[in-house]
N, C-alpha and C positions, 0 to 999 in steps of 0.2 A: 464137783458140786454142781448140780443143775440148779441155773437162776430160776430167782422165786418169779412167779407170776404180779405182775404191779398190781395195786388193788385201788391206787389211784384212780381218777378222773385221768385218760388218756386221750390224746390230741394226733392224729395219721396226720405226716405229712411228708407229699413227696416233694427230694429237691433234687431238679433237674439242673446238672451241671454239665453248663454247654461251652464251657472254655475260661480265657479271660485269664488276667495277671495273678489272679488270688490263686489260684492251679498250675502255675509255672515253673518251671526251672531252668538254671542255666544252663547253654548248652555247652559244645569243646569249645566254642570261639567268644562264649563270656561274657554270653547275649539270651535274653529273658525269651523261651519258647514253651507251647501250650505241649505236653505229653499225655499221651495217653495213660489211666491209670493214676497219676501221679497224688490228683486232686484226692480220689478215693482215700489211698494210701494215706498221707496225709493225714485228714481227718478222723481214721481210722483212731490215730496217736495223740488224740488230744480228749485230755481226761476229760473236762471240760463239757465234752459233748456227749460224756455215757456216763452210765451207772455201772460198777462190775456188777451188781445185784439182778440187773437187769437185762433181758432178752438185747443183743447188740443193736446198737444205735437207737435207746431209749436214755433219755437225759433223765438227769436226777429230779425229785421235785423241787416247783416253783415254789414262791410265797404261797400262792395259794391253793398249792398243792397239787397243781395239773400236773405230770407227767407228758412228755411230748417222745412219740417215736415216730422215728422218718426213715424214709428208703432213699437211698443215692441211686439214679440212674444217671449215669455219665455217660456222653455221647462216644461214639465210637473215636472217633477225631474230632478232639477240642479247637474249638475255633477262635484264633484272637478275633474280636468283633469287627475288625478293620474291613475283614473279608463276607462280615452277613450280607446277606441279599434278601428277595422277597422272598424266597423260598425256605430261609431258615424261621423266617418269621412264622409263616404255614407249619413247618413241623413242629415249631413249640408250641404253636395253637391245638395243633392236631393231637401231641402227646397229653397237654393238659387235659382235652376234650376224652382221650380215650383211657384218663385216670381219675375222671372227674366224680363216680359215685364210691371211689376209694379208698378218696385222703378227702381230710378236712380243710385243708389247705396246700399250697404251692409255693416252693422258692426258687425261684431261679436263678442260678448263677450262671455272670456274663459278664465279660470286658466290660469298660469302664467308656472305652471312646464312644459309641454308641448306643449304650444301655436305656438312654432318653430316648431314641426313635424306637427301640423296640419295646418299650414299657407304653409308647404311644401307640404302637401299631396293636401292642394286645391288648391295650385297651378296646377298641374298636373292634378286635376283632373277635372278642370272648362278650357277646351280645347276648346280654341276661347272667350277667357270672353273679353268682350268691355266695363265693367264697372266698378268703385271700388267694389272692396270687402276687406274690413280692420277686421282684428281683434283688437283685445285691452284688458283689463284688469288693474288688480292691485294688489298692495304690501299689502296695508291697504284697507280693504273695506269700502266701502260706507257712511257707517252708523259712522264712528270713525271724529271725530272731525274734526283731520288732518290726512287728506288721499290723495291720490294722485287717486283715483277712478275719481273723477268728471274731474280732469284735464285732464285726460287720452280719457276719453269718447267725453268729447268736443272736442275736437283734430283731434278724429277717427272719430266723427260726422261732422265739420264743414271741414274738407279734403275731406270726403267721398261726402258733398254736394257741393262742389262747384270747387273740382279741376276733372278733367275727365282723371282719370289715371286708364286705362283697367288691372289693375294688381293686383294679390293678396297679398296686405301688410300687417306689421305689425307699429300698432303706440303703440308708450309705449314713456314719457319721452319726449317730444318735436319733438320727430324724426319718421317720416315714414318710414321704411325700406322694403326692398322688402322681401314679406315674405318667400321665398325659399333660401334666403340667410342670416336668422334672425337665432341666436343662442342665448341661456339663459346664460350670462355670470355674473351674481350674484344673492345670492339665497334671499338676504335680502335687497339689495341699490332701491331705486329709479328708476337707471337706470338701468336697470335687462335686456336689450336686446342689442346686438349690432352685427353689419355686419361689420366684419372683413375685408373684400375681395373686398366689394363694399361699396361706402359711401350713405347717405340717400340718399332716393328719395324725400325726402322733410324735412322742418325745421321749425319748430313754434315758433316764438319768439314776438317780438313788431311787423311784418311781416312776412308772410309762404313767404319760396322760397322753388321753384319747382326748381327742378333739370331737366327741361322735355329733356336733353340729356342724361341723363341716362334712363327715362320709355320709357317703348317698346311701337311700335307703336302698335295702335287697329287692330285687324285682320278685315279681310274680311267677312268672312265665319259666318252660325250661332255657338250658344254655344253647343257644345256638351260634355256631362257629363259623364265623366266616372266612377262607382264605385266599377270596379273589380281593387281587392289588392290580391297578392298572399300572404297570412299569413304564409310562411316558408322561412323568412328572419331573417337576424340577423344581430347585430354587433361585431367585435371582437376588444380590443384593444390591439396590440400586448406591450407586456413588455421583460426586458432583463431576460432569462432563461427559456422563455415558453418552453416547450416540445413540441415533435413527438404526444406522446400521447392525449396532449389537443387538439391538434390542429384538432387531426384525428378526436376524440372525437364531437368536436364540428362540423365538417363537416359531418358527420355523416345522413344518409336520415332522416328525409324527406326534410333536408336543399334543397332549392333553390337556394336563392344568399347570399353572402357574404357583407358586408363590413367590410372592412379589415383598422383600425385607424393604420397606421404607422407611424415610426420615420421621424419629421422633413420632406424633403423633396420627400417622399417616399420611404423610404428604411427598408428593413426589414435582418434579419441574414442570410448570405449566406454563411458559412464558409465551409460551406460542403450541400449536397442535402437533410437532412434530414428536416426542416421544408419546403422549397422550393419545394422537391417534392410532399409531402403532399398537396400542394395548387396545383401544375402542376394536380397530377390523379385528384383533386376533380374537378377542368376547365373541363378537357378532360370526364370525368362522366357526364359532363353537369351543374355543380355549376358555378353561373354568379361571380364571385369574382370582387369588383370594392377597390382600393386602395384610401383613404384619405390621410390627414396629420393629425397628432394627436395635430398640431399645431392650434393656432388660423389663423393664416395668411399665405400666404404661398400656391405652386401652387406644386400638384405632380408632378414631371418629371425624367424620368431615365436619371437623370443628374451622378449618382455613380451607378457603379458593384451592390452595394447591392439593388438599384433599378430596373436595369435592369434586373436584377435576376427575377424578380416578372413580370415585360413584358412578356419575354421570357417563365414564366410558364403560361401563357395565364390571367392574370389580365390587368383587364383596366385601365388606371391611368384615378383618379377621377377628375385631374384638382384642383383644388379651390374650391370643392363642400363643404359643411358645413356635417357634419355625419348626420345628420338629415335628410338634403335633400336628401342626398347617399341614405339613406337608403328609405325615401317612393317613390324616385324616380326607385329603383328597383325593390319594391313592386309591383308599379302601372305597370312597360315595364312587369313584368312577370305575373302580371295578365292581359294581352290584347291577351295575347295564341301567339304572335310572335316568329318565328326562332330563337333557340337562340342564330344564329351568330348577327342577327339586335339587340336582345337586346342589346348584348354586344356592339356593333356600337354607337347604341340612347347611351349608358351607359356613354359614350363619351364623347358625343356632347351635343350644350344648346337647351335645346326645351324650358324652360319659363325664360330663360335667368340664372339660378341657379349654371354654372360654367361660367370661361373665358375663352374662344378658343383659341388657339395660333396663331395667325397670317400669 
């Protein structure tokens, strides 16, 4: 019997599955490894995700009657995310970038441990994106009984086909979050992501509600992709009794830029000039130093002396940024070759909405 042709309302979307727990299996010694092929397979056997009526890997209709069909491109060697660097960052930007007049949308599948810097870093680096691009993943893979894989994926998938939200998310747990404001906040639960600072951008339940005052409007302009990162970043989180020494230590060439996880509400030790100066020469050396909060919630501001202190040596207060976002977002301003007084500017201010401006 040749499948009928859908006559629905249909939604392209590609999902690029680049590794990660939801795609795994056990190996001889009884330990969770990414295989090649496996994830496809897999998905393949879940009713779930087709129609038999239907041309392969078209899902059934929605409520509303959209019809969503996706292509699996799986990487050749899935990668636990333990192992991404800048360069896998660049290919996922670079694949979306050369599928981009398509698919109507993008999901990505990716390990769980790092899925917040990279939901960060493409944010940034898909500069003018007008389509979704979700990531996703899971706690338990695929292949396990009870797993939260499939729930995950349909979520990422049926969001990514049928809401038009130009933004790079993350869906994990019923919730869309915007991915440059997404942080790992448990290493075992279920709910393993959550946006501190900003509430979803969306919610999956017996009904999705959009938040659409909180997503940003679609740009004008076309996509341009950016995939230079400067690789001589870092993060530092300051504790009580650090030293002169470490501090030098770690500032130290070929550093770049800082971030700098400080107390609470931005404050770091100022009892005297000795770690403070330290951050003043590395500023005036030309090191980008941008200040967080080492808190979950919480907005930097030199609201106290030991704040101000860190102004006045030339650091930028990060606002509300998540350390994640801090940091690929200074990767990416110091790999574009700009002045370093604009980085420190941009360092600032929201370019894909990832801090909150003061008013």
């Amino acid at each position: 019997m040749v499948p009928a042709e859908p006559t629905e309302p249909m939604s392209r979307v590609l999902v690029l599955y680049t590794g990660g727990t939801i795609g795994m299996r056990k190996n001889a010694r009884g330990v969770y490894e990414p295989v090649a092929g496996w994830f496809a397979e897999q998905i393949a056997q879940q009713p779930q995700l087709h129609d038999p009526t239907q041309p392969k890997f078209t899902t059934r209709p929605s409520a509303s009657g959209r019809r969503i069909h996706y292509d699996v491109a799986a990487y050749e060697v899935p990668l636990d995310s333990a192992n991404l660097d800048l360069s896998h960052w660049a290919r996922f930007a670079t694949d979306i970038e050369r599928a981009y007049d398509d698919y109507d949308a993008f999901v990505v599948v990716h390990g769980t441990d790092t899925m917040a810097y990279t939901a960060s870093a493409l944010a940034f680096m898909l500069d003018g994106l007008a389509k979704p691009v979700i990531l996703t993943g899971a706690q338990i893979p695929i292949e396990r009984l009870r797993n939260d894989a499939l729930d995950n994926l349909l979520g990422a998938l049926g969001i990514a086909g049928h809401y038009a939200i130009p933004e790079v998310g993350l869906y994990f747990h019923h919730k869309l979050l915007r991915g440059c404001r997404a942080t790992k906040v448990d290493a075992v639960g279920l709910d393993a992501f959550a946006s501190p600072n900003l509430p979803p951008l969306a919610e999956v339940g017996v009904d999705v509600k959009v938040a659409w005052h909180l997503v940003r409007p679609a740009p004008a302009g076309p996509l341009r992709v950016h995939t230079r990162f400067d690789p001589h970043v870092a993060s530092l989180r300051l504790y009580p009794g650090i030293t002169r020494r470490i501090l030098e230590n770690f500032l130290a060439p070929p550093l770049a830029g800082l971030v700098l996880e400080s107390f609470g509400a931005g404050n770091a030790p100022d009892r005297d000039d000795d770690l403070i100066g330290v951050l003043r020469a590395a500023s005036e050396r030309g090191v980008v130093i941008v200040n967080v909060s080492q808190c979950l919630k919480g907005h930097v501001r030199p609201s106290y002396a030991a704040g101000q202190a860190l102004v006045d040596a030339g650091v930028v207060p990060g606002a509300d940024m998540t350390p994640e976002a801090a940091l690929t977002k200074l990767a990416y301003l110091l790999g574009q070759g700009l002045p370093l007084d604009e980085v420190r500017a941009l360092a600032g201010r929201s370019l894909r909405g990832e801090l909150t401006e003061d008013p």
